[in-house]
N, C-alpha and C positions, 0 to 999 in steps of 0.2 A: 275194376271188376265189371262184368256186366251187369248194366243196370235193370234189366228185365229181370234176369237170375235173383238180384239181389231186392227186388221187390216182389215177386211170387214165392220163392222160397224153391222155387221145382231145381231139378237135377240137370236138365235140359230147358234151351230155348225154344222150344217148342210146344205150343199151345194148341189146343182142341177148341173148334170155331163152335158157336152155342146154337146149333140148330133147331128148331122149335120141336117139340116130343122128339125128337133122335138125343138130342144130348145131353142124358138123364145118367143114374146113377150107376146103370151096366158101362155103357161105353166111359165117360168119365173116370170113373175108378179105374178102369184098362188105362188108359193115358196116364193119371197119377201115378200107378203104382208100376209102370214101365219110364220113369224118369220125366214123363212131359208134362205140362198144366190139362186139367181137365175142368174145361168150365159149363158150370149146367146152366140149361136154358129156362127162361121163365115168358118166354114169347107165345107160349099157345095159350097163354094167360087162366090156365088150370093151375089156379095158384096153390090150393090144396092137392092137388096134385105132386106140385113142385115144391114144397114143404116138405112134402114126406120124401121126396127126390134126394135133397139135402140130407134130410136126418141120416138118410139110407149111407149117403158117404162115409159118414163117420164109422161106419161098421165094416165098409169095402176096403179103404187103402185109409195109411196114418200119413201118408202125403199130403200138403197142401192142397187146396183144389181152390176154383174161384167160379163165379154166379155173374152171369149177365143181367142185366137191369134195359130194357128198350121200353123208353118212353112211352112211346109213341101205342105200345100192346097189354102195358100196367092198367086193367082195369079198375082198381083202386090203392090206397097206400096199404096195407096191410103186407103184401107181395116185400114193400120198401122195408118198412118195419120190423119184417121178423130177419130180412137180409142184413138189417144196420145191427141187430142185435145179436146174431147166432153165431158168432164168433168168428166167421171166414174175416181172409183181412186182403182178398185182394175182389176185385169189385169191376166189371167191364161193362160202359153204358154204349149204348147207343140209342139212333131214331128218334132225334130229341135233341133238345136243347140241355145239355149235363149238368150249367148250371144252377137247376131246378133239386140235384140230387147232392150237390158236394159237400153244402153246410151241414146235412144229418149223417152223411156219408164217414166225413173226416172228423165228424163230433166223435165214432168211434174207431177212431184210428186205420182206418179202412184205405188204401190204397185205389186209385181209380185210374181208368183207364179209358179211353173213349172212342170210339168207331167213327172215322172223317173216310168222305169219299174226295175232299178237293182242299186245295193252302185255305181257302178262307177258313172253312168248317175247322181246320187245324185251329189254328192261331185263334179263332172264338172260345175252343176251349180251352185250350194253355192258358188264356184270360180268364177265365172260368175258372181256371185251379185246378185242374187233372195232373197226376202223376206220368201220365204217357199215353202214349196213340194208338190203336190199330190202325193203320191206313189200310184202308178198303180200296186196291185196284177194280176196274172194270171185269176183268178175267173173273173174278167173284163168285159164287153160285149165289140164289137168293136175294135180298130186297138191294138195287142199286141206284146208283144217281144216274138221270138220261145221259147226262153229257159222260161220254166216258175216259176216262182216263188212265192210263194201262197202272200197275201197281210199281213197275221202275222209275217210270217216269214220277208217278207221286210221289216217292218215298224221295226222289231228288230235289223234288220241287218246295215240297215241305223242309226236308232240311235247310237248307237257304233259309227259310224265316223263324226255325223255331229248333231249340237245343234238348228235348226233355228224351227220352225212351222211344221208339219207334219199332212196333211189332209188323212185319209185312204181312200181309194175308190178298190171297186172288194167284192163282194162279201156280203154288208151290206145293209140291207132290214127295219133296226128294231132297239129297243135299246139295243137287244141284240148281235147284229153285233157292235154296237155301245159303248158297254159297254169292250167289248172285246179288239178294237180298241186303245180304251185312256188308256188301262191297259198296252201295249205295249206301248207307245207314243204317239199316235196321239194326234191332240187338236181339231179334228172336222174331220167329215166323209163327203163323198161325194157320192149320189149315183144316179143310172140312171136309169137301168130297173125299177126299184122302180117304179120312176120318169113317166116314158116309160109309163109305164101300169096303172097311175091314171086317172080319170076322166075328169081332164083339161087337160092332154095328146092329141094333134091332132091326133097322129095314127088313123087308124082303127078299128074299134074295133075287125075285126079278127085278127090284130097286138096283141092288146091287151089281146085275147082270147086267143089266142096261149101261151104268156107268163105265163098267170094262170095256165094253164092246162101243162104246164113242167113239167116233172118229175125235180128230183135232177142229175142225167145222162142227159139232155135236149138241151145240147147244145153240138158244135163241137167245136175246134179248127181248122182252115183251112187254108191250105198253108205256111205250117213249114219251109217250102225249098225254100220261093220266099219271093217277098213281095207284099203288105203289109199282113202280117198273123193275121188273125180275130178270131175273138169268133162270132159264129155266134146259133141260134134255130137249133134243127133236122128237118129238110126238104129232103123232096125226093129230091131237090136242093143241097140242102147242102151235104146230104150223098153222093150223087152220085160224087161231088167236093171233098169229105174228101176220098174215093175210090180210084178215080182219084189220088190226091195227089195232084194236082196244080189247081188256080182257072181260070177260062177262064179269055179274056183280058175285056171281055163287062159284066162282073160279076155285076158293081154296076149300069148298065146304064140304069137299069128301077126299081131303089128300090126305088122311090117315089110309083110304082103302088102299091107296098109293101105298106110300110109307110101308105099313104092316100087314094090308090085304093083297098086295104087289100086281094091282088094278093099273097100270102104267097108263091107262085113258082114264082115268076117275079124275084127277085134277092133273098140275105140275110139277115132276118131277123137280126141284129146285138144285143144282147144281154148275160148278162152273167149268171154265174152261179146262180144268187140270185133267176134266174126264178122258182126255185125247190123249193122259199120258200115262195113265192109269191100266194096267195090262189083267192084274191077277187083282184073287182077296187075297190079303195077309191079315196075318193077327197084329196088333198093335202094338206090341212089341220089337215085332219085325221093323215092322214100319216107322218107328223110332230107332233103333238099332241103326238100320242101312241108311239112313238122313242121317246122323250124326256122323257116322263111319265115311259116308260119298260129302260130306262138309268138311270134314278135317282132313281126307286124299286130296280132293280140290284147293284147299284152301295151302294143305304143305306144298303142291306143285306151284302156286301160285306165288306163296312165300321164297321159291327156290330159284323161281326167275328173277325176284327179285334184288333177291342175294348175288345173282349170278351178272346184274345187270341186260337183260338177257328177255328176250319177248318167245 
């Protein structure tokens, strides 16, 4: 059986990436209750906020869902505590060191999952005690490692040293990102712009427009030389920051006007490369439906060469 499936509990291998205020209790319960994981975010560190995010699930879909945990953006444990407590049982860390979180994690039977951008990051956690991976390719929207590493190449590279679950994420839109994925290893994909740019999506809708209308070139990497280095849309923002070479210190302190004021110069659109492949909105549904449906056409053509001995 698939091992992702069989530790999320979802209907599909298909997970919802936890982007900071986008991946709350609207979009989320759209993913759950259309067959995928929906996991909420807790990175804009409005932790009462994100409490009430939670509660709110339980009212929207009777699907599984799961909670992100990023280190590195937990302004205190409280965030940790009410997550180890409130019954979800599957749990994705990242931006961090994970095993800070696993002893109070798996004290409640809690499944974990962890966010690597390279083999070391891997293998520290598998040592650590995580149930399974997100590998974080380069193509990624959002916070990345400088050195980049594309997401097929990592998911090959990690396999060679370490046997547990492997979710792909960076760069998959479709069941053909999807297809590609589980041929390397993976056991289920995770993605975000995707995500970002559907219909149950809060964004803006010129957040939204923006992503459609990317080229395959559409996006920056920014601040190579500092931290945190992002993926972010081309914007007279962004270019002028990618110019520059380093990003101001007040860079994310108005990307909600972004987000839900659809100010597209207020901060950084954060998204990755998949925006190049990204054409229309669809509803979430959809968008789970035709990746599952363009994964199993692909994957029976592929099974039939097989059979056929036959390229």
């Amino acid at each position: 059986m698939n091992r992702v499936l069989a530790h999320t509990g979802a209907k599909y291998p298909i997970i919802q990436a936890p982007m900071g205020w986008i991946a709350r209790s609207a979009l989320a319960s759209a993913v759950c209750n259309a067959g995928g994981l929906g996991i909420l975010e807790t990175s804009s560190g409005e932790t009462e906020n994100c409490i009430r995010e939670i509660e709110k699930m339980k009212d929207l879909t009777d699907a599984p869902f799961g909670i992100n945990l990023p280190l590195l953006f937990l302004r205190d444990e409280n965030m940790i505590k009410f997550v180890a407590g409130c019954g979800v049982k599957f749990v994705t860390t990242s931006a961090g060191n994970p095993e800070k979180l696993i002893e109070i994690l798996k004290a409640h039977d809690i499944i974990v999952y962890h966010a690597v951008p390279t083999v070391k990051a891997a293998i520290k956690a598998v040592e650590a005690g995580v149930d399974g991976l997100i590998v974080e390719g380069s193509e990624g929207g959002g916070f990345k490692n400088p050195e980049e590493v594309s997401t097929l190449v990592l998911l090959q590279a990690i396999r060679d040293h370490v046997d547990v679950p492997m979710v792909a994420a960076g760069g998959i839109v479709d069941g053909r990102g999807m297809a590609a994925a589980f041929a390397v290893g993976a056991e289920a994909v995770q993605m975000g712009t995707r995500f970002v740019s559907s219909k149950e999506s809060p964004v803006h809708a010129n957040f939204k427009q923006a992503i459609i209308d990317a080229e395959d070139t559409g996006t920056f990497v920014l601040n190579k030389k500092s931290k945190p280095c992002i993926r972010a849309l081309k914007t007279k923002k962004t270019m002028a920051i990618h110019d520059e070479g380093l990003m101001p210190a007040d860079t994310f302190a108005r990307i909600q006007d972004l987000y839900f004021g659809g100010d597209m110069e207020a901060s950084v659109g954060l998204s990755g490369q998949s925006a190049g492949l990204i054409k229309e909105q669809k509803a979430v549904a959809d968008i789970i439906d035709e990746t599952v449906s363009g994964f199993r056409q692909i994957t029976a053509r592929l099974g039939a060469l097989a059979s056929s001995n036959s390229f």
